[in-house]
Structures are given as structure tokens and as C-alpha cells.
C-alpha positions as CSV (number, residue, x, y, z in Angstrom):
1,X,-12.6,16.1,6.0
2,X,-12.8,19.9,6.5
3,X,-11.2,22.8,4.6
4,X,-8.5,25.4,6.1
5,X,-10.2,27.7,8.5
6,X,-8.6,30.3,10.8
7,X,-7.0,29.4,14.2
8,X,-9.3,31.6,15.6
9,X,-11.9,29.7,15.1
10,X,-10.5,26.3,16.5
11,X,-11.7,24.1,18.8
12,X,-8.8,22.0,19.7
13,X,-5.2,22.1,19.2
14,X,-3.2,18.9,18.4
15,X,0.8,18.7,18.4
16,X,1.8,16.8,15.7
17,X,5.8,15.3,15.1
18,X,6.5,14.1,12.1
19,X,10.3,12.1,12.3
20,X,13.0,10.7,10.1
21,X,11.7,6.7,11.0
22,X,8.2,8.2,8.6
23,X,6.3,7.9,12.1
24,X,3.8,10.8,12.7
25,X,3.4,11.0,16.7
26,X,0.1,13.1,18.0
27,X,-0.3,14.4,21.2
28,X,-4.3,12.9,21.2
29,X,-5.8,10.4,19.3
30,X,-7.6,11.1,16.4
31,X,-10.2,8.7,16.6
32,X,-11.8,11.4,19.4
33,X,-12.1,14.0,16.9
34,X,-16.5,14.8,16.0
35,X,-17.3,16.0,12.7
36,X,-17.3,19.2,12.8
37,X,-14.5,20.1,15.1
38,X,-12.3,22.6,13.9
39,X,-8.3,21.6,14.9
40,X,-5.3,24.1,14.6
41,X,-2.6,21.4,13.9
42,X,0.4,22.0,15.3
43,X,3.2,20.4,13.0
44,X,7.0,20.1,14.3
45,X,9.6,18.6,12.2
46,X,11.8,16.4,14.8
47,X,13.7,14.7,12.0
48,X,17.0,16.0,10.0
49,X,15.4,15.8,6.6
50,X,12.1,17.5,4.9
51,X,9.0,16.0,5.6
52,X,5.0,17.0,5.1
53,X,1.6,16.7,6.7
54,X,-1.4,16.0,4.8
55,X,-5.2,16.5,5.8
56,X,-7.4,14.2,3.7
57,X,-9.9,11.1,3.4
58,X,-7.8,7.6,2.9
59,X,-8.0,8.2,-1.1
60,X,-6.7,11.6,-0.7
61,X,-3.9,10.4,1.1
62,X,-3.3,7.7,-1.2
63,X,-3.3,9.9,-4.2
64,X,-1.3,11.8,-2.7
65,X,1.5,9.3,-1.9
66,X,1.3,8.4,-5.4
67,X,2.0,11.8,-6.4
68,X,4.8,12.0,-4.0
69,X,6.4,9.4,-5.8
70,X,6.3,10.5,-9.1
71,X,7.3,14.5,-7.8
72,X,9.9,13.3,-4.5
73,X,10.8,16.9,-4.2
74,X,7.6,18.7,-4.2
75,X,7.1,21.1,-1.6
76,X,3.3,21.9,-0.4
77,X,2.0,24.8,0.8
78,X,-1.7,24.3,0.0
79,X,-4.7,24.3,2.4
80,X,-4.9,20.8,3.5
81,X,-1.2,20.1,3.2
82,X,2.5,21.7,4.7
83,X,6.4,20.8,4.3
84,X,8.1,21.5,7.4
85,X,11.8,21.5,7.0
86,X,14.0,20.1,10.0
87,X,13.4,21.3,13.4
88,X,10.8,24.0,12.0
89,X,7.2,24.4,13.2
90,X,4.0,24.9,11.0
91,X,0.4,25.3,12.1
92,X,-2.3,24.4,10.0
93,X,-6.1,24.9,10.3
């Protein structure tokens, strides 16, 4: 797990859709990513409702769900983590 860098400095670019059905849909598996590797997510919202993207180890995501429950209508704007609002586009590095 990284920290936010500039696109400039990426490596590879990934599409990311996030949709109403919770599903996140990449356009390359993840799994191929080295350490190291700088990505520039791209982040489109293909659903009709608010949703975010999160950068983070599995406890980082889980606390993080954990907030989201607590705080439903948090929005992010932080380093690691984006709301996109329907049919918007974010990029985050």
C-alpha cells in the first residue's frame, strides 16, 4: 500500500467502475500489480447513486466499512480515498 503520488509519475493506468449492484469492475487485474508500481486510477461512477473508492490493506478497508456505517453520508476526498457522484469521473494516484 502506497501513498498519493502525481499522475506524472505513474506507471500504469487502471479504469475502474464502481456501479449501483456495489460491484467494482477493473479494466486489469490487480493481482499483476509489483510493489512499487505507481497506478493513476481512473474511477467512473456508472451507477445513479454516490459511491467511493478506497486504496488500502484489508484492515484499512475494513475499518473503513465500519466507519462507513456509522457516518453513511460521508464524503472523502483524502489521499487514498474518492466519492464520485453518478456518471462523474475521478482519478486518483
Amino acid at each position: 500500500m502506497g501513498k498519493p503520488a502525481q499522475p506524472s509519475v505513474a506507471d500504469r493506468v487502471i479504469k475502474v467502475g464502481l456501479t449501483d449492484e456495489m460491484k467494482i469492475n477493473f479494466s486489469e487485474e490487480l493481482a499483476t500489480i509489483k510493489s512499487g508500481t505507481t497506478i493513476e486510477f481512473i474511477v467512473t461512477n456508472e451507477g445513479k447513486i454516490a459511491h467511493e473508492f478506497s486504496i488500502g490493506n484489508e484492515a484499512e478497508q475494513r475499518e473503513h466499512a465500519e466507519m462507513m456505517r456509522r457516518m453513511p453520508s460521508m464524503v472523502h476526498a483524502d489521499g487514498n480515498t474518492l466519492t464520485v457522484e453518478p456518471g462523474m469521473t475521478k482519478f486518483l494516484t
